[in-house]
PDB file with one MODEL, atoms N, CA, C and O in Angstrom:
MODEL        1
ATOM      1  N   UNK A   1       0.849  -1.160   0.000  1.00  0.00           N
ATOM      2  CA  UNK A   1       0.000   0.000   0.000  1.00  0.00           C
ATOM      3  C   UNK A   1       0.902   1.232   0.000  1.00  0.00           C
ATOM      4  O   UNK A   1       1.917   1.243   0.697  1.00  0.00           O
ATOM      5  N   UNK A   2       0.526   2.360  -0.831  1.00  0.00           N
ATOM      6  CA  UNK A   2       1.054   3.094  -1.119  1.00  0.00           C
ATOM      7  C   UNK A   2       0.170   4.481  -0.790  1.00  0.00           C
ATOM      8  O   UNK A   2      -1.057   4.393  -0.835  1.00  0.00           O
ATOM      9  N   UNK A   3       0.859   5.879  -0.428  1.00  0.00           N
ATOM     10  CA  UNK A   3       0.487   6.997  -0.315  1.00  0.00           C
ATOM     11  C   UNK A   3       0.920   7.833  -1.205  1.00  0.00           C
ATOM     12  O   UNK A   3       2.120   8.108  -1.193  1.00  0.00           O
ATOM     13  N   UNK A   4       0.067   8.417  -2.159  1.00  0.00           N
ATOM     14  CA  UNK A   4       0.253   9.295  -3.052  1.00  0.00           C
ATOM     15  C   UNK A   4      -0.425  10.547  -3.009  1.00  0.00           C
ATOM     16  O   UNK A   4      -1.574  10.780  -3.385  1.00  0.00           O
ATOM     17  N   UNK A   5       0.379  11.302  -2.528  1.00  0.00           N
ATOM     18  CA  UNK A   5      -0.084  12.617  -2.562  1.00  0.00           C
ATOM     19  C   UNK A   5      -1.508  12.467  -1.580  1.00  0.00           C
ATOM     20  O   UNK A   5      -1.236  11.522  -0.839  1.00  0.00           O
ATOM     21  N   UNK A   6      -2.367  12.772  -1.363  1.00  0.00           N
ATOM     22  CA  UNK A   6      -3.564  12.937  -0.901  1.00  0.00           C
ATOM     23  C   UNK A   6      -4.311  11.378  -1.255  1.00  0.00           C
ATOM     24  O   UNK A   6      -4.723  10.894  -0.201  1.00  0.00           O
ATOM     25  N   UNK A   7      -4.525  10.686  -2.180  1.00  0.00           N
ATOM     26  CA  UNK A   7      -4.842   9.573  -2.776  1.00  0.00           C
ATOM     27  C   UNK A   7      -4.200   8.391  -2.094  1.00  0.00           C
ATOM     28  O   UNK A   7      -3.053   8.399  -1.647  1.00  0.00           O
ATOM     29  N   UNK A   8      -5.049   7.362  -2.052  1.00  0.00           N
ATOM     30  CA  UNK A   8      -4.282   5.915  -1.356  1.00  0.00           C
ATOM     31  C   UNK A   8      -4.153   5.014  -2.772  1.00  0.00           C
ATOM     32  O   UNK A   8      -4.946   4.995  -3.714  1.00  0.00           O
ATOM     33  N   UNK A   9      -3.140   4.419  -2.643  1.00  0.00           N
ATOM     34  CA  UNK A   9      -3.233   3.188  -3.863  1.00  0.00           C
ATOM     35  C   UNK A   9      -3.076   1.767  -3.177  1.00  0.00           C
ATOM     36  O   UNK A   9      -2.537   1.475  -2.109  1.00  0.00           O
ATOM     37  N   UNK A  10      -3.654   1.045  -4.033  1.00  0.00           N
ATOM     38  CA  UNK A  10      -3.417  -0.266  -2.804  1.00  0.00           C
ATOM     39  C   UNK A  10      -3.276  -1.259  -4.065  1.00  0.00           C
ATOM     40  O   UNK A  10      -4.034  -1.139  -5.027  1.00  0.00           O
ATOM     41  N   UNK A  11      -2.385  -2.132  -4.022  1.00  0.00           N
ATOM     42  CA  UNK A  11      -1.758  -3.062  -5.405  1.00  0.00           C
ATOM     43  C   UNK A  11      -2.064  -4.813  -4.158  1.00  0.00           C
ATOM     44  O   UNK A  11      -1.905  -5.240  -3.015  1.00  0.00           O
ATOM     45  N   UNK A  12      -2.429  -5.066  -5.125  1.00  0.00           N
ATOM     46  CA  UNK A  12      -3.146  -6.800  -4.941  1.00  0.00           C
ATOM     47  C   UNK A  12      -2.153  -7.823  -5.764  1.00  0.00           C
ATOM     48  O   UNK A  12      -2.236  -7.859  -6.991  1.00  0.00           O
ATOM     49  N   UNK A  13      -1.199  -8.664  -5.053  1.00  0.00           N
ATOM     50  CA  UNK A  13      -0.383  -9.343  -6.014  1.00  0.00           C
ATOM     51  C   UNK A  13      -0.979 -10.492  -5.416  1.00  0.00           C
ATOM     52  O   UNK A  13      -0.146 -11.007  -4.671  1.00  0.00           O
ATOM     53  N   UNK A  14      -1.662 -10.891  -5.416  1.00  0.00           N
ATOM     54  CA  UNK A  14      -2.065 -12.242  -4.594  1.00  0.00           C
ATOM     55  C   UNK A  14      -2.156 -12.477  -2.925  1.00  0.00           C
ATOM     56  O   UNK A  14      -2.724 -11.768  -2.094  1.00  0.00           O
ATOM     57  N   UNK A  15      -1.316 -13.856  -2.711  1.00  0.00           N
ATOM     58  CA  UNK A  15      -0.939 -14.075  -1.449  1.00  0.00           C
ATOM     59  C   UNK A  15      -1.214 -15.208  -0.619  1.00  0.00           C
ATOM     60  O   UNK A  15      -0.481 -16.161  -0.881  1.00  0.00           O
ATOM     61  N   UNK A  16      -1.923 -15.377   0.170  1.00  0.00           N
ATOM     62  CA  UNK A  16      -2.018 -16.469   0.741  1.00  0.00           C
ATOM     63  C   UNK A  16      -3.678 -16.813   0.642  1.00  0.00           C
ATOM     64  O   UNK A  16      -4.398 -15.865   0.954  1.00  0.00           O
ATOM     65  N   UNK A  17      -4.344 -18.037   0.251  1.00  0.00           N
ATOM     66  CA  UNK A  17      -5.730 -17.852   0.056  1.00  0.00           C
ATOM     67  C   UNK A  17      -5.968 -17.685  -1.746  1.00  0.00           C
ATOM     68  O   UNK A  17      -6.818 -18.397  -2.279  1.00  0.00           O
ATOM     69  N   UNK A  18      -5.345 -16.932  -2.385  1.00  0.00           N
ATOM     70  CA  UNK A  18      -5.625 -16.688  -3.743  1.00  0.00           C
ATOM     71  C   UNK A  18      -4.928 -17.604  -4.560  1.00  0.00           C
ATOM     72  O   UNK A  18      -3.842 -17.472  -5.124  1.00  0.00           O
ATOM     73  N   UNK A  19      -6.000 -18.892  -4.530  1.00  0.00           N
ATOM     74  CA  UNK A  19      -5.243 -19.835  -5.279  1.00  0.00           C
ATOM     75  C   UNK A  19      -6.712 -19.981  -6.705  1.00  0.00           C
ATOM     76  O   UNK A  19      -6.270 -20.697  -7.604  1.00  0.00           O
ATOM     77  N   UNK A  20      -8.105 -19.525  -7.015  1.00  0.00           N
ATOM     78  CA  UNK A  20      -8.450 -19.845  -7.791  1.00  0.00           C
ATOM     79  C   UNK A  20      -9.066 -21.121  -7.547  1.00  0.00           C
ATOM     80  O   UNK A  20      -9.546 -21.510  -8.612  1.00  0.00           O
ATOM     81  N   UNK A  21      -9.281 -22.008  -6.551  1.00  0.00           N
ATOM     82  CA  UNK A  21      -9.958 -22.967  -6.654  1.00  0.00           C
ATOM     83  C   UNK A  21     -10.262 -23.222  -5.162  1.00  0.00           C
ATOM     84  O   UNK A  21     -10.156 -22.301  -4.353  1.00  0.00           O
ATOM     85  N   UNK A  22     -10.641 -24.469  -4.789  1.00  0.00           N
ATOM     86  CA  UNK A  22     -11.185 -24.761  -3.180  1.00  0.00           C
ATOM     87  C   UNK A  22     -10.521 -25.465  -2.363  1.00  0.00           C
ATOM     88  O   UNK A  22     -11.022 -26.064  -1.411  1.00  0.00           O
ATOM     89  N   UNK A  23      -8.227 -25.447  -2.938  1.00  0.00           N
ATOM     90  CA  UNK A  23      -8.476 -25.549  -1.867  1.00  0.00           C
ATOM     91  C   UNK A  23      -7.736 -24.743  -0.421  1.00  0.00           C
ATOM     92  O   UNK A  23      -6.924 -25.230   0.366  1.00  0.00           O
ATOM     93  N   UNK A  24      -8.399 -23.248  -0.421  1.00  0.00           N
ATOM     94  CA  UNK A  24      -8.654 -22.742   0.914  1.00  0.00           C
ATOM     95  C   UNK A  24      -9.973 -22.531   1.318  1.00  0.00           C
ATOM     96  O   UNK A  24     -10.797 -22.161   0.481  1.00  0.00           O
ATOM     97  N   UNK A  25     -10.380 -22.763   2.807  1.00  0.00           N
ATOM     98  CA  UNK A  25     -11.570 -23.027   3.178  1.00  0.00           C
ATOM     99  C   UNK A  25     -11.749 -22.593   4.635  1.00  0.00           C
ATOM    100  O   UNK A  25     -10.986 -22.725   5.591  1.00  0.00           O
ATOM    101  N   UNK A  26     -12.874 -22.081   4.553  1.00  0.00           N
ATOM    102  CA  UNK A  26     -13.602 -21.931   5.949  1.00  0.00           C
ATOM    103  C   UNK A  26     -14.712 -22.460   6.285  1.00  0.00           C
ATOM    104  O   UNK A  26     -15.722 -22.333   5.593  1.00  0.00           O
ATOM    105  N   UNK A  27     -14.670 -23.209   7.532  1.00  0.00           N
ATOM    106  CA  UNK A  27     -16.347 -23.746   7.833  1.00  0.00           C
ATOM    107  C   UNK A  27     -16.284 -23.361   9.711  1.00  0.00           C
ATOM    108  O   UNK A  27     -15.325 -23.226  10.470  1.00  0.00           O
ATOM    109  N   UNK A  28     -17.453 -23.299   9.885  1.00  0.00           N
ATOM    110  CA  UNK A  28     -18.166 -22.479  11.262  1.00  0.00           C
ATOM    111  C   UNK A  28     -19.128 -23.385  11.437  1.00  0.00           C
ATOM    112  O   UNK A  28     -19.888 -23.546  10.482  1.00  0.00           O
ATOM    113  N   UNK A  29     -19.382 -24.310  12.838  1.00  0.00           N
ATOM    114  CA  UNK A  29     -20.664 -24.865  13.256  1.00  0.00           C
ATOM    115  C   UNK A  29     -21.230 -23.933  14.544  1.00  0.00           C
ATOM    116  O   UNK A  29     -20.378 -23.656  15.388  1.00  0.00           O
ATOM    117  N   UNK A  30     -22.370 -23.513  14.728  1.00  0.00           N
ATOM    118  CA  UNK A  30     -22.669 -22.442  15.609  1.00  0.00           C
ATOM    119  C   UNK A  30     -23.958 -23.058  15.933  1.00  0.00           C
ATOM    120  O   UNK A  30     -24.630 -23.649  15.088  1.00  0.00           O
ATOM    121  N   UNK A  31     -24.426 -22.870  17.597  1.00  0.00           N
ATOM    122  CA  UNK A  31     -25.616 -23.440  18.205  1.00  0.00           C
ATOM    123  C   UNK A  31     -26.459 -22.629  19.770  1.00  0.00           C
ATOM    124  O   UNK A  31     -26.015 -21.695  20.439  1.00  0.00           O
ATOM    125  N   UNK A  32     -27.667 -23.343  19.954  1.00  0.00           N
ATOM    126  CA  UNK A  32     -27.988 -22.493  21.032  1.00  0.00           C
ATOM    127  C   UNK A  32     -28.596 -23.786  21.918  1.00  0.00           C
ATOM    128  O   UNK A  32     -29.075 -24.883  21.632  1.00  0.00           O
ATOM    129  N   UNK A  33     -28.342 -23.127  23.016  1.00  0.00           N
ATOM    130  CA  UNK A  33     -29.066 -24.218  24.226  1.00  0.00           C
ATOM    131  C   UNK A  33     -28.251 -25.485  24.480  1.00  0.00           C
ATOM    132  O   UNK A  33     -28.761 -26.525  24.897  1.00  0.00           O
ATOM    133  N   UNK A  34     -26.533 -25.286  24.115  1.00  0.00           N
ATOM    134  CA  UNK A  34     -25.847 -26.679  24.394  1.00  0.00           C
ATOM    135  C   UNK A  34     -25.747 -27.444  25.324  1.00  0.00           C
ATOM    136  O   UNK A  34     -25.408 -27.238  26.490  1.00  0.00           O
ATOM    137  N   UNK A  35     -26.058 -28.385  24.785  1.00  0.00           N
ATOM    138  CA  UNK A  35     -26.029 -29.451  26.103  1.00  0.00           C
ATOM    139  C   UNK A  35     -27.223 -29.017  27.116  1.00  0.00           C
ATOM    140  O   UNK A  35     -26.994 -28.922  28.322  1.00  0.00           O
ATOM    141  N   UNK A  36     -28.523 -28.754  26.563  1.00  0.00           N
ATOM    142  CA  UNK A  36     -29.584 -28.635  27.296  1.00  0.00           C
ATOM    143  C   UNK A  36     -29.810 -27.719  28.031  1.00  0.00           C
ATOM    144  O   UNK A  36     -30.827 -27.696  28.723  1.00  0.00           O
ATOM    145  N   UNK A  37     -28.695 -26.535  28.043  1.00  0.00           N
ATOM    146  CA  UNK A  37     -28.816 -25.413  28.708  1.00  0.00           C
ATOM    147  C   UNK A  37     -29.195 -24.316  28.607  1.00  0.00           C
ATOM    148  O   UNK A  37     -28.428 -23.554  28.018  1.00  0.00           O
ATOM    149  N   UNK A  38     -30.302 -23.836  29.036  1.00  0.00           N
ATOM    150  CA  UNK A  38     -31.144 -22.194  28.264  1.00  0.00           C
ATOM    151  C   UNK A  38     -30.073 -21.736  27.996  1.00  0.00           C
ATOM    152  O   UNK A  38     -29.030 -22.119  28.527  1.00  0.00           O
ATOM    153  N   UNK A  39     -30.164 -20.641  26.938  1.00  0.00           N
ATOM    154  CA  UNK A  39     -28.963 -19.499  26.273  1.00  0.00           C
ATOM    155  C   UNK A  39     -27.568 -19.819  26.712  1.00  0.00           C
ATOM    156  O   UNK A  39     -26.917 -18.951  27.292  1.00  0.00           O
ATOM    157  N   UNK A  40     -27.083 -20.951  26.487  1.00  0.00           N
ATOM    158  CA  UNK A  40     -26.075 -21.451  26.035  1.00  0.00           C
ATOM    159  C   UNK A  40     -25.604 -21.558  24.838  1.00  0.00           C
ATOM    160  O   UNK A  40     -25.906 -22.502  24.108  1.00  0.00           O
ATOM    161  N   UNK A  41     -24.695 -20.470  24.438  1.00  0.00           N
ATOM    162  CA  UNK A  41     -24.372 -20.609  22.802  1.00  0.00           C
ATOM    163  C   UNK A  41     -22.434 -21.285  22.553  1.00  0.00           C
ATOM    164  O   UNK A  41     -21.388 -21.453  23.179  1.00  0.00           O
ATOM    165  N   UNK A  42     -23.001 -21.434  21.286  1.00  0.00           N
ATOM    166  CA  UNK A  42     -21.155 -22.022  21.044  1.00  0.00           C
ATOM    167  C   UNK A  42     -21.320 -21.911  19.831  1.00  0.00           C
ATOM    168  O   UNK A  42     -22.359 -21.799  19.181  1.00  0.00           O
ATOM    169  N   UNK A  43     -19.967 -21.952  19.437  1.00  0.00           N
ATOM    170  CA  UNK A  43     -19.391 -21.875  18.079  1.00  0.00           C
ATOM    171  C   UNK A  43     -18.189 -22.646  18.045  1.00  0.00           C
ATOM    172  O   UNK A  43     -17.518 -22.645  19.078  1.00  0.00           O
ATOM    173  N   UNK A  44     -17.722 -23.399  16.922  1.00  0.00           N
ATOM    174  CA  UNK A  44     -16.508 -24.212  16.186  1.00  0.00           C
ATOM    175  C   UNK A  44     -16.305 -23.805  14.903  1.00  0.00           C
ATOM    176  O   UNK A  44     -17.038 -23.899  13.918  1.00  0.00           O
ATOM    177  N   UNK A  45     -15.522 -23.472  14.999  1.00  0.00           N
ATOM    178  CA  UNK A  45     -14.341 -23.086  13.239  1.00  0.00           C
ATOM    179  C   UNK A  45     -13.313 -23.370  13.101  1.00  0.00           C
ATOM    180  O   UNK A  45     -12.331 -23.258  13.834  1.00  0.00           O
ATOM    181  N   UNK A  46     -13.456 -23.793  12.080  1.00  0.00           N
ATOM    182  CA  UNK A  46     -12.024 -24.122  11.430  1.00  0.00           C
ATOM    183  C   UNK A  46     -11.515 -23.223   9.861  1.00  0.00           C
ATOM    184  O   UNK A  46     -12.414 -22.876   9.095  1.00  0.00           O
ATOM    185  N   UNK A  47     -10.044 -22.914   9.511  1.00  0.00           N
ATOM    186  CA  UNK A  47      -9.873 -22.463   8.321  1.00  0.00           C
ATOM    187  C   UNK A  47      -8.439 -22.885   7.727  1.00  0.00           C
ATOM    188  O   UNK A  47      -7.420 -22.822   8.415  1.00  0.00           O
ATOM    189  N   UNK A  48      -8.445 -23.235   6.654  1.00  0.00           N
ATOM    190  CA  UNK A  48      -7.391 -23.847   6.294  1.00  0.00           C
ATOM    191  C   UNK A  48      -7.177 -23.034   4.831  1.00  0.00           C
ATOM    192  O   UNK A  48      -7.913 -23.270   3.872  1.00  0.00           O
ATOM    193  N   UNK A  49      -5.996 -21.972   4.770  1.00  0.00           N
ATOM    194  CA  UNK A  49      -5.561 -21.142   3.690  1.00  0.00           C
ATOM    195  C   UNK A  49      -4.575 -21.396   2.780  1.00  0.00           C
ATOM    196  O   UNK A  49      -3.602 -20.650   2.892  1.00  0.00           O
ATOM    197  N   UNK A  50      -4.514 -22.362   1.758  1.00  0.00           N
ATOM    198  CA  UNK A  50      -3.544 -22.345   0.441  1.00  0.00           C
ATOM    199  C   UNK A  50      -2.136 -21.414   0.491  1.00  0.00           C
ATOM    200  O   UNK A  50      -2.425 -20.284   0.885  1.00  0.00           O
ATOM    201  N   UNK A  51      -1.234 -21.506   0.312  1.00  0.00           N
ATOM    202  CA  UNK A  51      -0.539 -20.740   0.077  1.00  0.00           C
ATOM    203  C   UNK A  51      -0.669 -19.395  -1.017  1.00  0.00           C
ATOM    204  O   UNK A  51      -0.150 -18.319  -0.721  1.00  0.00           O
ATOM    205  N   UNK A  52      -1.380 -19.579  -2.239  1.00  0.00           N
ATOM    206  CA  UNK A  52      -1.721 -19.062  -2.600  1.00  0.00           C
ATOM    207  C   UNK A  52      -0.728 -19.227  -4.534  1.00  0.00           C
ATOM    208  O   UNK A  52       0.076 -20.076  -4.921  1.00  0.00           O
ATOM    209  N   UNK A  53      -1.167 -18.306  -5.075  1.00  0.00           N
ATOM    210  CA  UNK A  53      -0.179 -18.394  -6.325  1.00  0.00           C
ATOM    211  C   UNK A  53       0.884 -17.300  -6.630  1.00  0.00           C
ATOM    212  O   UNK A  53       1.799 -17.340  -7.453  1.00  0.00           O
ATOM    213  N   UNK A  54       0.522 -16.276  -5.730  1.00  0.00           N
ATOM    214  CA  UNK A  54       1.569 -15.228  -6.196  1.00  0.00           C
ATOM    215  C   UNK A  54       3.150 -15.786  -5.369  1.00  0.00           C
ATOM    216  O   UNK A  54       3.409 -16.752  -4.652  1.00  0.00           O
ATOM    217  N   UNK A  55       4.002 -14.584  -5.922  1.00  0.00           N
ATOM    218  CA  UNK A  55       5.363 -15.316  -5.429  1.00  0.00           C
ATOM    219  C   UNK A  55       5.352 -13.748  -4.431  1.00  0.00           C
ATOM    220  O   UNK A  55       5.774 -12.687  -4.891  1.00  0.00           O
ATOM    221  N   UNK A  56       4.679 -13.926  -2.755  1.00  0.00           N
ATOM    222  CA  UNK A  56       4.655 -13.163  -2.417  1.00  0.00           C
ATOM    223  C   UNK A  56       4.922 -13.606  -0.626  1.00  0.00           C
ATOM    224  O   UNK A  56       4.617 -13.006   0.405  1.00  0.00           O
ATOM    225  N   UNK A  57       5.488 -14.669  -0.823  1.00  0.00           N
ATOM    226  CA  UNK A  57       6.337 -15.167   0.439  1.00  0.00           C
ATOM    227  C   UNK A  57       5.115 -16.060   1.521  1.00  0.00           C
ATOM    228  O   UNK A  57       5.369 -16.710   2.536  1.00  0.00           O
ATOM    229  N   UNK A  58       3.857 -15.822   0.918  1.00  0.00           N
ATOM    230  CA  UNK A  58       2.788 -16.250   2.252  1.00  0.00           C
ATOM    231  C   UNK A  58       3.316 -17.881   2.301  1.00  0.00           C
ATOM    232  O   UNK A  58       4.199 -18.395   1.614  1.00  0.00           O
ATOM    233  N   UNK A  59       2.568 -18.433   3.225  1.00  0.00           N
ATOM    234  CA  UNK A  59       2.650 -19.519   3.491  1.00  0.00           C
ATOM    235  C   UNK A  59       1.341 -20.722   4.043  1.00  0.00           C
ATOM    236  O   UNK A  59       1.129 -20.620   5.251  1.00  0.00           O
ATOM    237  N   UNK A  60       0.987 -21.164   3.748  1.00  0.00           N
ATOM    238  CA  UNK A  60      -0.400 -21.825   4.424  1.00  0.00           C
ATOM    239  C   UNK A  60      -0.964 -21.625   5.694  1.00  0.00           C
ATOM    240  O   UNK A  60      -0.462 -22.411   6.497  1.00  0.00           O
ATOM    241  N   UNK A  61      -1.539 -21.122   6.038  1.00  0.00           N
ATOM    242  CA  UNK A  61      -2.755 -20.887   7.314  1.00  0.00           C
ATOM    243  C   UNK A  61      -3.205 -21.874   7.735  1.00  0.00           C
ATOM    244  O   UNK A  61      -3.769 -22.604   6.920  1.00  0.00           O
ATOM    245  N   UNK A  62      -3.156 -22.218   8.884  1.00  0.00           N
ATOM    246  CA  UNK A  62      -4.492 -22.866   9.658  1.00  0.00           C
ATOM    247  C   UNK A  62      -4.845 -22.424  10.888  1.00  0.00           C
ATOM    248  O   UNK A  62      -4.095 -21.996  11.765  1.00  0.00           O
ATOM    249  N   UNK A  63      -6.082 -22.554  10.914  1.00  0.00           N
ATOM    250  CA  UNK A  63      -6.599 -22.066  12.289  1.00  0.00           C
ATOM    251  C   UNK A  63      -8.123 -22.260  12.758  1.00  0.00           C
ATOM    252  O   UNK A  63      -9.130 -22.483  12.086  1.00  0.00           O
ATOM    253  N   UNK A  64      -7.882 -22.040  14.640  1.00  0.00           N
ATOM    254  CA  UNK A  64      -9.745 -22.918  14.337  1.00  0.00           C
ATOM    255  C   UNK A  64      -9.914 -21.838  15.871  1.00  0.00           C
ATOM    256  O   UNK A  64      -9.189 -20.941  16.300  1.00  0.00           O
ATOM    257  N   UNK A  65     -10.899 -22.288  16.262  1.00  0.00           N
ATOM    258  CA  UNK A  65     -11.589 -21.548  17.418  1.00  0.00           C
ATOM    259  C   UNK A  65     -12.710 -21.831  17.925  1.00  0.00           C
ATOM    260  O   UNK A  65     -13.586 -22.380  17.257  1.00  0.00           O
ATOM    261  N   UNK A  66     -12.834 -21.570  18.927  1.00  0.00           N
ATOM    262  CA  UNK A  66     -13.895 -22.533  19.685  1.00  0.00           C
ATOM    263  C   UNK A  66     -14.698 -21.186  20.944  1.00  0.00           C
ATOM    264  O   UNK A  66     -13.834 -20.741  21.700  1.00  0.00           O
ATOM    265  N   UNK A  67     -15.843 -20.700  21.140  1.00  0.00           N
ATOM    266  CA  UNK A  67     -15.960 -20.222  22.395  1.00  0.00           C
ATOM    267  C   UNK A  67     -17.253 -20.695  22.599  1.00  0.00           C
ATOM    268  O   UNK A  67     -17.875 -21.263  21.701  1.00  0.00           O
ATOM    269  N   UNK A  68     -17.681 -20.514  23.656  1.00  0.00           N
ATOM    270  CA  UNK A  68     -19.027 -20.792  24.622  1.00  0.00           C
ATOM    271  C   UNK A  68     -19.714 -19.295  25.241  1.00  0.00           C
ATOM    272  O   UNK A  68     -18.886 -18.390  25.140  1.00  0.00           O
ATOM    273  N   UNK A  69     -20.898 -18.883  25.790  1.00  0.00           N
ATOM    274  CA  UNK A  69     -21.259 -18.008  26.082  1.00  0.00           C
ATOM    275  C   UNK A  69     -22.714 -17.929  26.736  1.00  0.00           C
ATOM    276  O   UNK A  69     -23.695 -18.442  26.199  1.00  0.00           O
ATOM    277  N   UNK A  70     -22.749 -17.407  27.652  1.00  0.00           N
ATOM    278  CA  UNK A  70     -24.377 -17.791  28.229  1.00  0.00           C
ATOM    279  C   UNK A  70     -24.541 -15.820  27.790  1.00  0.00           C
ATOM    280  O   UNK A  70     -23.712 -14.910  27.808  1.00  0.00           O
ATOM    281  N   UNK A  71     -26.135 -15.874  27.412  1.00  0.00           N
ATOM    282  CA  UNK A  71     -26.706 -14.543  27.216  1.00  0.00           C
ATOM    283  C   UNK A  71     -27.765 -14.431  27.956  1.00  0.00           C
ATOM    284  O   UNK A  71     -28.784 -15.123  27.927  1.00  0.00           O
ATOM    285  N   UNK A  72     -27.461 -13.383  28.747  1.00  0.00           N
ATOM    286  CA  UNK A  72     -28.366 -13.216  29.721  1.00  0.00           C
ATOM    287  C   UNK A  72     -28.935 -11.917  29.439  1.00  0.00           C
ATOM    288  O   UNK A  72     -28.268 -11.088  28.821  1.00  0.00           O
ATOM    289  N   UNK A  73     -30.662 -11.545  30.024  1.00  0.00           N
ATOM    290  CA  UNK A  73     -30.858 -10.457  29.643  1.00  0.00           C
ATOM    291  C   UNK A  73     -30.921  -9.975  31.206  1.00  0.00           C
ATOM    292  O   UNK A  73     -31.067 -10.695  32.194  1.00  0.00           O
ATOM    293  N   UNK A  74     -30.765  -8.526  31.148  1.00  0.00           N
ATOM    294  CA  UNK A  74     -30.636  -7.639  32.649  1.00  0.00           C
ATOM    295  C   UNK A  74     -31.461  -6.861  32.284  1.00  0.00           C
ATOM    296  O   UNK A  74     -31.527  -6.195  31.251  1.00  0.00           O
ATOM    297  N   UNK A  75     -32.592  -6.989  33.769  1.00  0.00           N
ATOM    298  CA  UNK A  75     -32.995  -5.613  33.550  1.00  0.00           C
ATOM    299  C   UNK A  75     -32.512  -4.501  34.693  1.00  0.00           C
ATOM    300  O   UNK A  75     -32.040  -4.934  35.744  1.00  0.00           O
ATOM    301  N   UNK A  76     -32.627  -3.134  34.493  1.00  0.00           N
ATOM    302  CA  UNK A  76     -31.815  -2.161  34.863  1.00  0.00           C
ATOM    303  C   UNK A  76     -32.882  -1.316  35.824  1.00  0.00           C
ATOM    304  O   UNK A  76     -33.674  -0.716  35.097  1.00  0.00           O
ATOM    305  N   UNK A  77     -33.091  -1.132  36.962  1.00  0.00           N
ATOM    306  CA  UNK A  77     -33.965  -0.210  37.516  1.00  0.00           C
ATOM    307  C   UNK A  77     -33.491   1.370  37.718  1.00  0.00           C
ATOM    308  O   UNK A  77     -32.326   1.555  38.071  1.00  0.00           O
ATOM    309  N   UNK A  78     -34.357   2.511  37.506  1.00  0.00           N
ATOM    310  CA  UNK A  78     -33.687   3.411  37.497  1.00  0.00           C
ATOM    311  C   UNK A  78     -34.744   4.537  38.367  1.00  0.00           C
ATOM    312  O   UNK A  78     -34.373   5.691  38.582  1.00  0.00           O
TER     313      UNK A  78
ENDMDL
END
């Protein structure tokens, strides 16, 4: 990325992910009430990124993530 004068330029040579076909990927399983529990939420992901095609040094990605969360509503007296 470049600064020109007042103007931004931003140049796209590829990278990691820009391979043109499938295989980089993301998938997400997301839910409510786990394991039988009112507003119990969760989420699982995973992503797995190609190196890509440009000759721009990236290297394959992986990565995943996991959280849990109870949502509670409050009420506020005032």
């Amino acid at each position: 990325m470049e600064v020109i004068g007042r103007r931004l330029k931003v140049s796209i040579r590829g990278g990691v992910s820009n391979t043109e076909d499938f295989s980089s990927y993301a998938f997400s399983l997301e839910g409510e009430n786990a394991g039988g529990i009112e507003n119990l939420y969760y989420q699982l992901a995973y992503r797995d990124q190609d190196e890509g095609n440009a000759d721009t040094g990236g290297e394959r990605e992986r990565g995943y993530q996991a959280y849990l969360f109870v949502l509670k509503s409050w009420k506020l007296f005032f």
